[in-house]
N, C-alpha and C positions, 0 to 999 in steps of 0.2 A: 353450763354455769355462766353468768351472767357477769357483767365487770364488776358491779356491785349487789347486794342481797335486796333482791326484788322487795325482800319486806321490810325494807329500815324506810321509816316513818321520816328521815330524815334528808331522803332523796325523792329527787321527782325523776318520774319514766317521760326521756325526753318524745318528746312529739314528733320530730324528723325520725324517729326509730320503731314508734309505737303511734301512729296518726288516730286521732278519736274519730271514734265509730257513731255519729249520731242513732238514737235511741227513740228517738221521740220528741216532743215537743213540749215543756210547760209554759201554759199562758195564764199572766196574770190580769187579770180585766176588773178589777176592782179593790178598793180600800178596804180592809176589816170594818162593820159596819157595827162589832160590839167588840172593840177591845179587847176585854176580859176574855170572854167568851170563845173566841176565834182566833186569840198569840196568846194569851195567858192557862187558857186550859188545853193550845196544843201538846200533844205528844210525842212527837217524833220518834223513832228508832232504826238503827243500822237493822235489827234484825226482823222488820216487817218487808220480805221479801215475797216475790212472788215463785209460782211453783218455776223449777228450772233456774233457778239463779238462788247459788249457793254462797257466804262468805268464803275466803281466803281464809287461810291459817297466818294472818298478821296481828302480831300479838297486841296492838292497839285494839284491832278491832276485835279482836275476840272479847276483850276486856268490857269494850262497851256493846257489845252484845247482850253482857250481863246487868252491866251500869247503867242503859240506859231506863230500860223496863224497872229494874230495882228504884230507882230515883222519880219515876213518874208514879210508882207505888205511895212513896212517900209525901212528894208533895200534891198526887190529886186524889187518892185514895185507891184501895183496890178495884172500884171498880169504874176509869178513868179510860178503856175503852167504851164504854157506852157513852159518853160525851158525844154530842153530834160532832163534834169538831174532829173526833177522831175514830169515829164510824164509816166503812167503807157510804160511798155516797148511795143513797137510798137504799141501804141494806139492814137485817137487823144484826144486833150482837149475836152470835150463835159459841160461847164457848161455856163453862164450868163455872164461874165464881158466880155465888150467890153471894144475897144478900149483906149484910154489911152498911158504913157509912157511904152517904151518897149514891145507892143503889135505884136507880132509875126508873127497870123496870121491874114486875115482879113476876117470878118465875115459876112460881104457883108450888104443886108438888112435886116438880123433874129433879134430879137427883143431881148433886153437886161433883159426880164424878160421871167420866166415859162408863157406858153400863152395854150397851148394843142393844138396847129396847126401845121399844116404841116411844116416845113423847109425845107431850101436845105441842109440840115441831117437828113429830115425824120420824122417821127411824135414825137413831145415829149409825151413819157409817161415814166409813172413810176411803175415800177413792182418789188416790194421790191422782193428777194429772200429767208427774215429772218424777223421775225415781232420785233417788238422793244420790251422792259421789260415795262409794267407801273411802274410809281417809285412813291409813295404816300410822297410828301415833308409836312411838315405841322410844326407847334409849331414855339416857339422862337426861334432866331438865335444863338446860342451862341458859346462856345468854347466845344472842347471834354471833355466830363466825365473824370474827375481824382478823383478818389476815393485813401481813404489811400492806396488800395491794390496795383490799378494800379501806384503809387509813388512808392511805396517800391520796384513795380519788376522792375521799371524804372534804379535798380543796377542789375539783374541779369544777362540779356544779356551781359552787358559790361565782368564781371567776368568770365563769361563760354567762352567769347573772352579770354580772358588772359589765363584761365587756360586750356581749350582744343580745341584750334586752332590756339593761339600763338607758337612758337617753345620755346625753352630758348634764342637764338638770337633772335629774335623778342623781347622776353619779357624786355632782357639787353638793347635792343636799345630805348626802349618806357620809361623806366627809366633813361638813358640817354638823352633823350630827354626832359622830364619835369623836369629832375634835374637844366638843362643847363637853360631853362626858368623860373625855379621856385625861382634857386639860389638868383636873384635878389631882392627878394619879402621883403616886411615886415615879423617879424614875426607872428603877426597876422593872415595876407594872408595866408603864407604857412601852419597854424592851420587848418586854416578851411576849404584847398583842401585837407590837409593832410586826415581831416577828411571824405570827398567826396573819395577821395580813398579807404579809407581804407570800406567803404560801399561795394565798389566792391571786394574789395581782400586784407585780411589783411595783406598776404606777401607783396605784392605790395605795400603798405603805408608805411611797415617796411623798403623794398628795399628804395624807393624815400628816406625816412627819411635818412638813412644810405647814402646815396647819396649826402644829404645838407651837414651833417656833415662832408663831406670827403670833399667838393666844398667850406665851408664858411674856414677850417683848411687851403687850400691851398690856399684861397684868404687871408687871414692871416696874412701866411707866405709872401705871395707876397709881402703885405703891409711896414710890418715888414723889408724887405731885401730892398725896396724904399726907407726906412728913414733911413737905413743907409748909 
């Protein structure tokens, strides 16, 4: 068991603990040369993987396993792999959807489902190159384990952002930016971010503080030189 839940979308896996494993190389060597064509009808998706690399059970990503294919259905049509843009490079389509809007090629008489006959592409078979993970699902549905512990380090990440991988202009500008947003607040409100802050970094709650007071002085003043 881990300090905090490997899958909360709302923590990073530090690098000093987990170092990246280079994978390979992408190179960019040129400009889209049709806009439309080559950003506007890409596709992207979490769940065009290759054999032997499985998703995680992270319930962001499971979600958009579904979301992502579903919403490229919708805005490029069903049949929105056959796009060159989103066609393995110099390969053809080989899957099930006929026909329809925006259908590219045509498929003649082959059968819109897995059948195991012959086509005019040949016999369909299927010869995995990677076997899948069994994944044992079971029990109630519920939300992730938060235990006191995993709450409490739910500040530490933020902090060790601040204090070593912030610069000191970064840290000026981040204080400057919730001063500008916070100035408005009740006081109340500003109590009890004050206080959220200072969980993370008590310079940091001391900076913002010092921040209002300097922000509520010159709206003040402002005030003050209007009514006269």
């Amino acid at each position: 068991h881990f300090r905090f839940n490997a899958f909360d979308i709302t923590k990073v896996w530090p690098q000093g603990e987990f170092p990246l494993i280079p994978v390979g190389r992408l190179v960019l060597n040129r400009n889209p040369s049709n806009y439309f064509m080559e950003v506007e009808q890409a596709a992207f998706s979490p769940g065009n993987m290759v054999p032997g690399v499985e998703p995680s059970m992270d319930k962001m990503l499971q979600a958009r396993l579904f979301s992502y294919p579903d919403t490229h259905r919708h805005r490029l049509g069903a049949n929105f792999q056959q796009l060159a843009i989103n066609c393995p490079f110099a390969a053809a389509v080989r899957n099930h959807q006929r026909d329809g809007p925006m259908c590219l090629f045509a498929a003649g008489s082959e059968a819109n489902y897995f059948t195991g006959m012959p086509t005019t592409s040949g016999v369909q078979t299927v010869t995995p190159s990677a076997g899948e993970l069994a994944v044992r699902v079971d029990g109630a549905t519920r939300r992730y384990d938060q235990t006191p512990a995993h709450a409490a380090d739910d500040y530490v990440q933020p902090g060790e952002l601040y204090r070593k991988v912030m610069t000191e202009e970064d840290r000026a500008h981040l204080v400057d930016n919730i001063v500008d947003h916070l100035k408005a607040a009740r006081v109340d409100v500003r109590e009890r971010i004050l206080l959220q802050f200072a969980r993370v970094d008590k310079s940091l709650a001391e900076r913002i503080t010092r921040g209002l007071a300097t922000a509520d002085a010159a709206s003040a003043a402002g005030a003050g030189a209007g009514a006269r």
